[in-house]
C-alpha positions as CSV (number, residue, x, y, z in Angstrom):
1,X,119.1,165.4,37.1
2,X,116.1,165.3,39.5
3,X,115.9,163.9,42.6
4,X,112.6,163.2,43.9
5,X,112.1,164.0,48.3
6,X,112.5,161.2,50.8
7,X,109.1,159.5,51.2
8,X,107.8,158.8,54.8
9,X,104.4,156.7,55.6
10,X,103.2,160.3,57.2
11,X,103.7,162.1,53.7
12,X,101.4,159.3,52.0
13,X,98.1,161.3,52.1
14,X,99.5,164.5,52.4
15,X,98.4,166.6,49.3
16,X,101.4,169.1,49.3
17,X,104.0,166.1,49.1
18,X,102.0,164.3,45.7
19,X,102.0,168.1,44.4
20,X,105.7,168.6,44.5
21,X,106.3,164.9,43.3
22,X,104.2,165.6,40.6
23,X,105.7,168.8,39.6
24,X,108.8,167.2,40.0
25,X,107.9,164.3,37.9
26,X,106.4,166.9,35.4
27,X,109.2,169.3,35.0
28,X,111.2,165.9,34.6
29,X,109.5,165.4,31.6
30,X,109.2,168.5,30.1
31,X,112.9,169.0,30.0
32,X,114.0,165.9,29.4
33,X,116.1,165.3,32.1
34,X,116.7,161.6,34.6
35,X,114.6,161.6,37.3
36,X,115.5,159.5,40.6
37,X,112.5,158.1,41.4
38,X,112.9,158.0,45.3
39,X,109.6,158.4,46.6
40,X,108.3,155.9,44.4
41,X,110.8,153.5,45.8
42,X,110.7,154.3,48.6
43,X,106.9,153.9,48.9
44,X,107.3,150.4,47.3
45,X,110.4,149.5,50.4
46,X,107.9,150.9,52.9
47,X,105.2,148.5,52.3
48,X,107.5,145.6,51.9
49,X,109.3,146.3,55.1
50,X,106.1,146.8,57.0
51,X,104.7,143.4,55.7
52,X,108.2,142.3,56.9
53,X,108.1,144.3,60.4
54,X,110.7,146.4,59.8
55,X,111.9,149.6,61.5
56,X,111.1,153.2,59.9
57,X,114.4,153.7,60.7
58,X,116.0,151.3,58.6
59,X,114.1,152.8,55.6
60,X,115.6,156.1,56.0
61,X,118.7,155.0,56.0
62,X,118.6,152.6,53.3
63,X,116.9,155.4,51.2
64,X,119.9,157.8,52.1
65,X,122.0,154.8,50.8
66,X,120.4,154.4,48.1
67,X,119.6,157.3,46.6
68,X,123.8,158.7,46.8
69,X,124.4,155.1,45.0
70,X,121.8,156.1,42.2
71,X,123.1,159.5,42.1
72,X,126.8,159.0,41.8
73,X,126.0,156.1,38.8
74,X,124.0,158.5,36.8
75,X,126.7,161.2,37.6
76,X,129.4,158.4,36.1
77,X,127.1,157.3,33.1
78,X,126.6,160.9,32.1
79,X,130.2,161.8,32.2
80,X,131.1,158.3,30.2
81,X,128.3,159.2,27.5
82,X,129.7,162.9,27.4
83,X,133.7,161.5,26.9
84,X,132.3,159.4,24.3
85,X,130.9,161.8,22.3
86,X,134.3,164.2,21.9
């Protein structure tokens, strides 16, 4: 399992950041493994809270939440796919 980095509006035109995402998203694919898409959604909560006037603040912490939540249920599928198959 991949996770991808926290996203932050000041990482949106930074080059290095969309080279790692995309080397994560790429090794990802090569190797066939789940990808948690934070940045991505993270990006997408960003421009919805700022339309909203929300704190930067509340997206970090929503994205910690988050992401452990997204984490911990792919954890639980895996392990319920892997007892299945024995």
């Amino acid at each position: 399992m991949l996770v991808e980095p926290p996203f932050t509006a000041a990482l949106a035109r930074d080059d290095h950041f969309t080279e790692v995402v995309a080397a994560i998203r790429a090794r990802a694919r090569e190797n066939k493994d789940v990808l948690i898409r934070r940045s991505a959604a993270m990006r997408y909560v960003a421009e919805q809270q700022a339309a909203a006037g929300q704190s930067r603040f509340e997206l970090q912490n929503r994205g910690y939440h988050y992401t452990a939540e997204h984490v911990g249920l792919v954890v639980r599928l895996s392990l319920e796919r892997f007892a299945a198959i024995k």
